[in-house]
VONU-309629 format. One record per residue (C-alpha): residue in three letters; x, y, z. Coordinates in pm, whole numbers, plus 32768, in hexadecimal, padded with zeros to 4 digits. Last residue first. Layout:
BEGIN
{r = Ala | east = X | north = Y | up = Z}
...
END
This chain:
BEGIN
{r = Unk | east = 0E58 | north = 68F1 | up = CD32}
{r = Unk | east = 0ED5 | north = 69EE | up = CE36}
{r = Unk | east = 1046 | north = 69C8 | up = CDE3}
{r = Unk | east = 0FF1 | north = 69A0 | up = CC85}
{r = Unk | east = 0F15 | north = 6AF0 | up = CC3C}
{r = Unk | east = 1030 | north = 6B6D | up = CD22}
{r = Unk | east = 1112 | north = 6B1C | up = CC05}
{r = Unk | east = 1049 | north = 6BD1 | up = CAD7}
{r = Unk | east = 1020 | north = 6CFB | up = CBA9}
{r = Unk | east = 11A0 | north = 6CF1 | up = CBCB}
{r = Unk | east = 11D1 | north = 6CA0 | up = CA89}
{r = Unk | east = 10EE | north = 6DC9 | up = C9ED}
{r = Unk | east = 11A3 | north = 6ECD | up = CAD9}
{r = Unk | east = 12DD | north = 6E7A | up = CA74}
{r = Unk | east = 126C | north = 6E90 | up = C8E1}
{r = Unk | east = 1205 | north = 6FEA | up = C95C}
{r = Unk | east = 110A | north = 705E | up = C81E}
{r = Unk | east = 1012 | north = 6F92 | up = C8D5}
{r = Unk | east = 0ED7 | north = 6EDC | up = C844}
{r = Unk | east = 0DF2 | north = 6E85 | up = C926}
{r = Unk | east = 0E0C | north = 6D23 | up = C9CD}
{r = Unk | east = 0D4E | north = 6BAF | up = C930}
{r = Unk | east = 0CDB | north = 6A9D | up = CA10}
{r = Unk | east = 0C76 | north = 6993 | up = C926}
{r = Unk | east = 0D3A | north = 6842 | up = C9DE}
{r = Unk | east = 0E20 | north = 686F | up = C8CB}
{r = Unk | east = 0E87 | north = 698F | up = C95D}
{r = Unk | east = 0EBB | north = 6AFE | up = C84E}
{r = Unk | east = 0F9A | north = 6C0D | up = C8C4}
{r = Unk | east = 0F85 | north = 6D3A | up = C7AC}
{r = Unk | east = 10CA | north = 6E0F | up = C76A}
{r = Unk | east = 107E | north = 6F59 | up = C6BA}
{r = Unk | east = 114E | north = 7042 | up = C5F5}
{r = Unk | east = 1098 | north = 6F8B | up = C491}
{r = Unk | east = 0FEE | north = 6E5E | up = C527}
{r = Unk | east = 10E9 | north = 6D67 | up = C5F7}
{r = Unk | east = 1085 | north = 6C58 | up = C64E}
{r = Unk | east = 10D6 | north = 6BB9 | up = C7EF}
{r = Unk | east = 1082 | north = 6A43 | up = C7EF}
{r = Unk | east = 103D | north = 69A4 | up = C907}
{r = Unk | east = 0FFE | north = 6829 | up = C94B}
{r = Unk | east = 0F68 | north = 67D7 | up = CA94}
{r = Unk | east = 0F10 | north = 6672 | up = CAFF}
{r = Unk | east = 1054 | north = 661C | up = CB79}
{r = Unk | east = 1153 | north = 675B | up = CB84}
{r = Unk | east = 1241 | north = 677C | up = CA86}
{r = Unk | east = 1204 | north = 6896 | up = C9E1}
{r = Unk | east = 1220 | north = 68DF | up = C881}
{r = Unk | east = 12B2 | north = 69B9 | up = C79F}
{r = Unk | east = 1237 | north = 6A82 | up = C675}
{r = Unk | east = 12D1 | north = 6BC4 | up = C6FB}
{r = Unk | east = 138C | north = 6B85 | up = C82F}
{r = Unk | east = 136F | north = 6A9A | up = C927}
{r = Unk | east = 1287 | north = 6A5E | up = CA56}
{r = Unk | east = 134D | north = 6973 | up = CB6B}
{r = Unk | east = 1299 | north = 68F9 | up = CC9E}
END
């Protein structure tokens, strides 16, 4: 399970996540709909963003 950086996607089947950034916030986004908080810790965001996919 890879999440990228800003504007990337993962690769995981059935899961496409997308972290935006707003302003000093990154935003993870899954195509499935499951959205996260925004985070000022882009770290944080992925990793939030990549159990998402490990659970998913």
């Amino acid at each position: 399970m890879r999440v990228e950086s800003e504007q990337g996607r993962s690769a995981a089947p059935g899961h496409q996540v997308v972290l935006t950034e707003r302003g000093p916030f990154v935003a993870p986004r899954c195509s499935c709909g499951w959205y996260g908080p925004a985070r000022r810790s882009r770290p944080l965001a992925r990793d939030e963003a990549a159990a998402h996919v490990a659970v998913g």
